[in-house]
C-alpha positions as CSV (number, residue, x, y, z in Angstrom):
1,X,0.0,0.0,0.0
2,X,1.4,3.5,-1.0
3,X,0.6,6.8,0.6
4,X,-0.6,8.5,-2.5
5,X,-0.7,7.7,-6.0
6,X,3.0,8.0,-7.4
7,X,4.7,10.8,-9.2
8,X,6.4,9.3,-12.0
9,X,5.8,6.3,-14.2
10,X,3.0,5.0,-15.7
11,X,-0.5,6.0,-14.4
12,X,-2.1,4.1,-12.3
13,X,-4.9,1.7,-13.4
14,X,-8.3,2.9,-11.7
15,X,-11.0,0.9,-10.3
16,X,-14.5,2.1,-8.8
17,X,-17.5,0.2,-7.7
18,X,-20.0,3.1,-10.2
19,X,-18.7,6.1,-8.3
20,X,-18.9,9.1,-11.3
21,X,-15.2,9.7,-9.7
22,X,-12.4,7.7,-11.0
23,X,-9.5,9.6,-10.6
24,X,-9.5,11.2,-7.2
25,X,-6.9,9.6,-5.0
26,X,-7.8,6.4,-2.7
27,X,-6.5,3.6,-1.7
28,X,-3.4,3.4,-3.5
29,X,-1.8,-0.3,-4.1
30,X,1.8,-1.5,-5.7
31,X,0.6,-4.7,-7.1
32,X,3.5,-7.4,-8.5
33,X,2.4,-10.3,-10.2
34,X,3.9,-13.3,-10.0
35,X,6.4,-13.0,-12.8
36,X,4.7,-10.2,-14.4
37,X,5.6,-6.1,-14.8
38,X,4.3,-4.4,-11.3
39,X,1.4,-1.9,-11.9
40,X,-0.2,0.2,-9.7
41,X,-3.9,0.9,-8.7
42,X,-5.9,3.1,-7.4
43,X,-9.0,2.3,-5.7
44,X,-11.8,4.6,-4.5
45,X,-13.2,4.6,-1.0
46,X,-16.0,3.5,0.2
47,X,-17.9,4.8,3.5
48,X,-15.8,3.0,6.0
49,X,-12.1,3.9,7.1
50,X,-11.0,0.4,7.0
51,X,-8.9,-0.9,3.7
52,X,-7.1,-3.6,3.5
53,X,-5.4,-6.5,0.9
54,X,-5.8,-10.4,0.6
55,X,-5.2,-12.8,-1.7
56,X,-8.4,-14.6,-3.0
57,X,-9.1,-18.2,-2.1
58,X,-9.3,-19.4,-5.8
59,X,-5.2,-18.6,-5.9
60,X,-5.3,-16.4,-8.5
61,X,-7.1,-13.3,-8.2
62,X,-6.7,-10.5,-5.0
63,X,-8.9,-8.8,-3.1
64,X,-8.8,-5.2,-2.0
65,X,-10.8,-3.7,0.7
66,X,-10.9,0.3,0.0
67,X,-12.4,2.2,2.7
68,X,-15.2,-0.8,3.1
69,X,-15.7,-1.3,-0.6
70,X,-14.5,-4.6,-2.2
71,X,-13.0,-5.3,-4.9
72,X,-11.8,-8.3,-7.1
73,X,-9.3,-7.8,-9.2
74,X,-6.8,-10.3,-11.8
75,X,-3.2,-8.8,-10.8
76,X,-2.0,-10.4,-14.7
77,X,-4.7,-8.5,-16.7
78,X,-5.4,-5.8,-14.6
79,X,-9.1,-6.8,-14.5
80,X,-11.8,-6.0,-12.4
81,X,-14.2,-9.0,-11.7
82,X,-16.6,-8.1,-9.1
83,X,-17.6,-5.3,-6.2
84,X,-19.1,-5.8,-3.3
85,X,-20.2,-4.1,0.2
86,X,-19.3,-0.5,0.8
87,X,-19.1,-1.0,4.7
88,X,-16.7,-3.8,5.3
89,X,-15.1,-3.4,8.3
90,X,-12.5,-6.4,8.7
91,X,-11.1,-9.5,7.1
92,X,-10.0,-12.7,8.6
93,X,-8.4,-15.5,6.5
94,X,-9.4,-18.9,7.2
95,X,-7.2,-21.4,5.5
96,X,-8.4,-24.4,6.9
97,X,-12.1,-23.8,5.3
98,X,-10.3,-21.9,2.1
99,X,-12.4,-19.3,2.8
100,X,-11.9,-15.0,3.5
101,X,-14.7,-13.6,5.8
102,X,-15.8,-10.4,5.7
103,X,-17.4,-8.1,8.6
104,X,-20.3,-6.1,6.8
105,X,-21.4,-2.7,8.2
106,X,-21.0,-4.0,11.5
107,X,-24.3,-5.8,11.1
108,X,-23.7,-9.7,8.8
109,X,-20.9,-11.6,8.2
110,X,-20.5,-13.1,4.9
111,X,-17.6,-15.6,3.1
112,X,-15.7,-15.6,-0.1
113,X,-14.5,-18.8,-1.1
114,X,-12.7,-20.2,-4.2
115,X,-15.8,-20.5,-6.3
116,X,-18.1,-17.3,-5.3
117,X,-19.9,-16.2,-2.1
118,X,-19.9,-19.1,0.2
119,X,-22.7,-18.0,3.0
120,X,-24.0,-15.2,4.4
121,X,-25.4,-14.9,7.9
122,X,-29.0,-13.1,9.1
123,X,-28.2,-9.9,10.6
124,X,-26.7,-10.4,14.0
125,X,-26.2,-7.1,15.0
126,X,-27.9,-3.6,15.5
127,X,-25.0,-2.0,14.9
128,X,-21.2,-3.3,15.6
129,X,-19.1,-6.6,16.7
130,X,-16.7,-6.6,19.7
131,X,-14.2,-9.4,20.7
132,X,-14.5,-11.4,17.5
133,X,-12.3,-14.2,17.5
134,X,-11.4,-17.2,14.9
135,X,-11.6,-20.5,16.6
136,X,-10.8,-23.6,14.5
137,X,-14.3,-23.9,13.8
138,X,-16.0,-21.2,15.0
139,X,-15.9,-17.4,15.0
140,X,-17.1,-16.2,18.9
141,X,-17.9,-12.2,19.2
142,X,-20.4,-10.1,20.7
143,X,-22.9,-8.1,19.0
144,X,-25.0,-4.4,20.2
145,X,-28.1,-4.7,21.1
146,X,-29.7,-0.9,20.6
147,X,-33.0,-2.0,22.6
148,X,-31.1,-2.9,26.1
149,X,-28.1,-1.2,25.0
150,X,-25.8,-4.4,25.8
151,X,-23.3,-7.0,24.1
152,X,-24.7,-10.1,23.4
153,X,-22.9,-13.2,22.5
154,X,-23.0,-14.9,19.5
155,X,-21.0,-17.6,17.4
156,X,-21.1,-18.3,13.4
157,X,-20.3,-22.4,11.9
158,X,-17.3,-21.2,9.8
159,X,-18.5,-24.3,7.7
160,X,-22.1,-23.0,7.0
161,X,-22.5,-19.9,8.4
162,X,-25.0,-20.8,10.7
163,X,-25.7,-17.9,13.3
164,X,-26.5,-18.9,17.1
165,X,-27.4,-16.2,19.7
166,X,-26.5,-12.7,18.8
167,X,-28.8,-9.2,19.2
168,X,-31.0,-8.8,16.4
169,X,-33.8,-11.1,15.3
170,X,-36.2,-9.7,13.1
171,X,-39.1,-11.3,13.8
172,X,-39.3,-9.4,17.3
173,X,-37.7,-6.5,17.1
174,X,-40.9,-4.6,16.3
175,X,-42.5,-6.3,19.4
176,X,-39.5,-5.1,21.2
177,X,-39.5,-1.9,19.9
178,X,-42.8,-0.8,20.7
179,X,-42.7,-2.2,24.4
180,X,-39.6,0.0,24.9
181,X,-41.1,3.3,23.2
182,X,-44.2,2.9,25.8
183,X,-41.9,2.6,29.1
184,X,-41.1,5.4,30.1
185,X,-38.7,7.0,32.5
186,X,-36.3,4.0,32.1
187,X,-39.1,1.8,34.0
188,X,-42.4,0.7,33.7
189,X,-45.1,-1.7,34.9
190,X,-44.5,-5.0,36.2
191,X,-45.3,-7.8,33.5
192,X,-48.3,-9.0,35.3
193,X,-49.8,-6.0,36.3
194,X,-49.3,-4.4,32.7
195,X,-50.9,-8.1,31.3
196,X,-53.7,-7.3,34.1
197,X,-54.3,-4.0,32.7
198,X,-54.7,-4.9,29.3
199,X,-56.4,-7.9,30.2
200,X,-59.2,-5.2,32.0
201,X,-59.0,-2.5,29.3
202,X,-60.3,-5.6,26.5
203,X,-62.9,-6.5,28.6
204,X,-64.0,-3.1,29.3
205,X,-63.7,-1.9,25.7
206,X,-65.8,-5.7,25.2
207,X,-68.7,-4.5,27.3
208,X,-68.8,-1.4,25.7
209,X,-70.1,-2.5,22.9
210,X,-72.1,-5.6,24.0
211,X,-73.8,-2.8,26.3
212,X,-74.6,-1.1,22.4
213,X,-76.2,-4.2,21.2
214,X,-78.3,-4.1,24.0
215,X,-79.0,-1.0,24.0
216,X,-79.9,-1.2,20.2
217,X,-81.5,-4.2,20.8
218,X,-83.8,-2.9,23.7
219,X,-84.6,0.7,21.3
220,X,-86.1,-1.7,18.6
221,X,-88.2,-4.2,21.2
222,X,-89.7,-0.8,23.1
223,X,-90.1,0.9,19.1
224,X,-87.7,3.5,19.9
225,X,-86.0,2.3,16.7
226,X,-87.4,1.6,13.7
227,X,-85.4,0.6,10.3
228,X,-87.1,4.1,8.9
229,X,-85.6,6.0,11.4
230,X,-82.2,4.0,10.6
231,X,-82.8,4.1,6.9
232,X,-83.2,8.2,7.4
233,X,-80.0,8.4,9.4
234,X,-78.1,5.9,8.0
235,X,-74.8,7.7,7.4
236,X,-74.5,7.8,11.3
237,X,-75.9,4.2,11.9
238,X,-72.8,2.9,9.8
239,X,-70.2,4.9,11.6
240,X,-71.6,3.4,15.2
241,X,-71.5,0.1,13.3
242,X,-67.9,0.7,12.3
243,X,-66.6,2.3,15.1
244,X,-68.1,-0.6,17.4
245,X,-66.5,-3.3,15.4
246,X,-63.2,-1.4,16.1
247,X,-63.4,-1.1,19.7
248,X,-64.4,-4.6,19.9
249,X,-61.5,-5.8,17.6
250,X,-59.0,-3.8,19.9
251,X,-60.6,-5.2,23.0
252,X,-60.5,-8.8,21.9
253,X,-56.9,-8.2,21.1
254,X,-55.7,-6.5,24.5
255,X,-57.6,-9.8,25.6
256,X,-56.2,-12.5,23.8
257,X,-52.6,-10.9,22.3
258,X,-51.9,-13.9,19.9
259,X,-54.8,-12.5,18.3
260,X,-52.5,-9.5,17.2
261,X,-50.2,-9.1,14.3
262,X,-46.5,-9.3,15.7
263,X,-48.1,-7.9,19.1
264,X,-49.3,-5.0,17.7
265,X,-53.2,-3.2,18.5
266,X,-53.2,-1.6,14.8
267,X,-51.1,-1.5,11.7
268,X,-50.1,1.1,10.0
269,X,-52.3,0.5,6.8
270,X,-55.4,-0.4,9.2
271,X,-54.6,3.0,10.9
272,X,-54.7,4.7,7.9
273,X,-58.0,3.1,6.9
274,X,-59.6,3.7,10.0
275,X,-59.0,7.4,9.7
276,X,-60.1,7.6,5.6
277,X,-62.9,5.8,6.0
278,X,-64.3,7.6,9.1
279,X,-63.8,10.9,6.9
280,X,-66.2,9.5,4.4
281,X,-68.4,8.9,7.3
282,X,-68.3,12.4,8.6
283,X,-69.2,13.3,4.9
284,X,-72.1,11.3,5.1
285,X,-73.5,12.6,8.7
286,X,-72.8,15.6,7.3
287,X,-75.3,15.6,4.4
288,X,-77.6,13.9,6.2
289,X,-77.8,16.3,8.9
290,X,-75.6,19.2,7.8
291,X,-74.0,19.6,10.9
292,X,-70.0,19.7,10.6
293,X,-68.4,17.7,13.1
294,X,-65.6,20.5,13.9
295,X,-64.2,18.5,16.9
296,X,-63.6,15.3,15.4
297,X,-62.3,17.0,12.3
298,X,-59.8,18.8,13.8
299,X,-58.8,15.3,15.7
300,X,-58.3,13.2,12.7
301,X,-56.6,15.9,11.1
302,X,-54.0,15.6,13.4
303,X,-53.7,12.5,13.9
304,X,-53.4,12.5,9.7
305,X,-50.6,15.0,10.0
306,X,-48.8,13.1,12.1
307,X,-48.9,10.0,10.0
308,X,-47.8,12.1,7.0
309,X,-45.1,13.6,8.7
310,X,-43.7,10.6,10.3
311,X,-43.7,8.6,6.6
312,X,-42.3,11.9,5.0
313,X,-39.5,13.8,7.6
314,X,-39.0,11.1,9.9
């Protein structure tokens, strides 16, 4: 590796991973093939200080980390074969699988062997590896966990690249998520009373609305409520429909949770459809009655606003 690209002599042979620049200066390499004319190359950066040089398992070709691109290069022709990553962060040769493995962004692992990409492993990480170390089978390390903010240990099958333990597993991170955005102070509710609480909310929000029906039920019996005066009003009769079936939804999910997509109340997209269909509600109380709900309009337009700027400025 040279300190900058050289003053004299030929110029050196440039190599980018679809950069628009190719001639600024970056990682500058003296490269001598075996019984071949040294050349020089330059190599841009990628977003990573790390950089580094190995030679390929397959024997013939190298491999040049440049700022945590790669690149794959044939020293005799000068020929660039392949890019990859752009946050590398180490290398580890591991002659004994014929294999080079490659820290990504701090997040995967991933391994080059003599015929192509060998494996590459789930995300492990939130964000960074400490303590990584190349047994004769193994690789052992410790990976961030952003939710408890503390290492966790993991170890990666050189053979397979079959991940156990580690920080980050998909599946209930959004679980995880949520339950920490909704302690606050650094605490919260015990387990069981927070389950109690739930567990009393559902049934409350439950007998809100079988209370309706009965309610309903009891209007029509005494001729309070006729189908002509729901057929007159029925712009309002469907919103108490649709908001009922809501609440009871929500209720039967604070209830039984399994009952809830990966733990959550609402998703986005049901959110969303909540709020534009009780719009086109309002719009239909309002020309049946022509009486602007100003309250509620000003609530869902809030709560709109915020949905919009969360998707957009977040």
């Amino acid at each position: 590796m040279l300190s900058g690209l050289p003053p004299y002599g030929p110029p050196a042979e440039q190599f980018t991973s679809g950069s628009k620049r190719t001639h600024s200066e970056g990682l500058v390499i003296e490269i001598e093939p075996p019984g071949g004319t040294p050349w020089v190359g330059n190599f841009q950066l990628g977003l990573t200080s790390y950089s580094n040089a190995a030679a390929h398992p397959n024997g013939q070709d190298l491999v040049v980390i440049a700022g945590g691109v790669g690149y794959i290069v044939r020293p005799d022709d000068r020929k660039l074969l392949a890019t990859f990553g752009g946050g590398v962060l180490g290398v580890w040769q591991i002659p004994t699988f014929d294999l080079l493995v490659f820290n990504d962004s701090g997040v995967t692992f991933g391994a080059l062997g003599p015929e192509g990409w060998r494996w590459v492993t789930r995300r492990i990480s939130w964000d960074g590896f400490e303590a990584i170390e190349i047994a004769e089978k193994t690789i052992y390390g410790r990976a961030w966990n952003a939710i408890d903010k503390s290492w966790h240990a993991f170890s990666i099958e050189i053979a397979t690249g079959s991940v156990r333990g580690g920080a980050y597993f998909e599946a209930g991170q959004q679980q995880i998520a949520l339950a920490r955005e909704l302690t606050l102070g650094g605490g919260g509710p015990h387990p069981l009373a927070k389950r109690i609480i739930e567990i009393v909310v559902g049934l409350f929000a439950i007998w809100l609305v079988l209370l309706t029906v009965y309610l309903v039920v009891d209007s029509a019996r005494t001729g309070e409520l006729t189908w002509a005066k729901v057929r007159d009003n029925w712009g309002i009769a469907y919103a108490g429909l649709f908001l009922n079936t809501v609440v009871l939804v929500l209720g039967a999910r604070l209830v039984f949770p399994s009952l809830a997509p990966r733990g959550r109340l609402l998703t986005r997209p049901a959110i969303i459809a909540f709020f534009g269909l009780y719009l086109v509600m309002l719009v239909i109380v309002y020309f049946n009655t022509y009486v602007v709900p100003v309250f509620l309009l000003v609530v869902i337009g809030v709560a709109i606003g915020r949905i919009a700027i969360q998707k957009w400025f977040s």
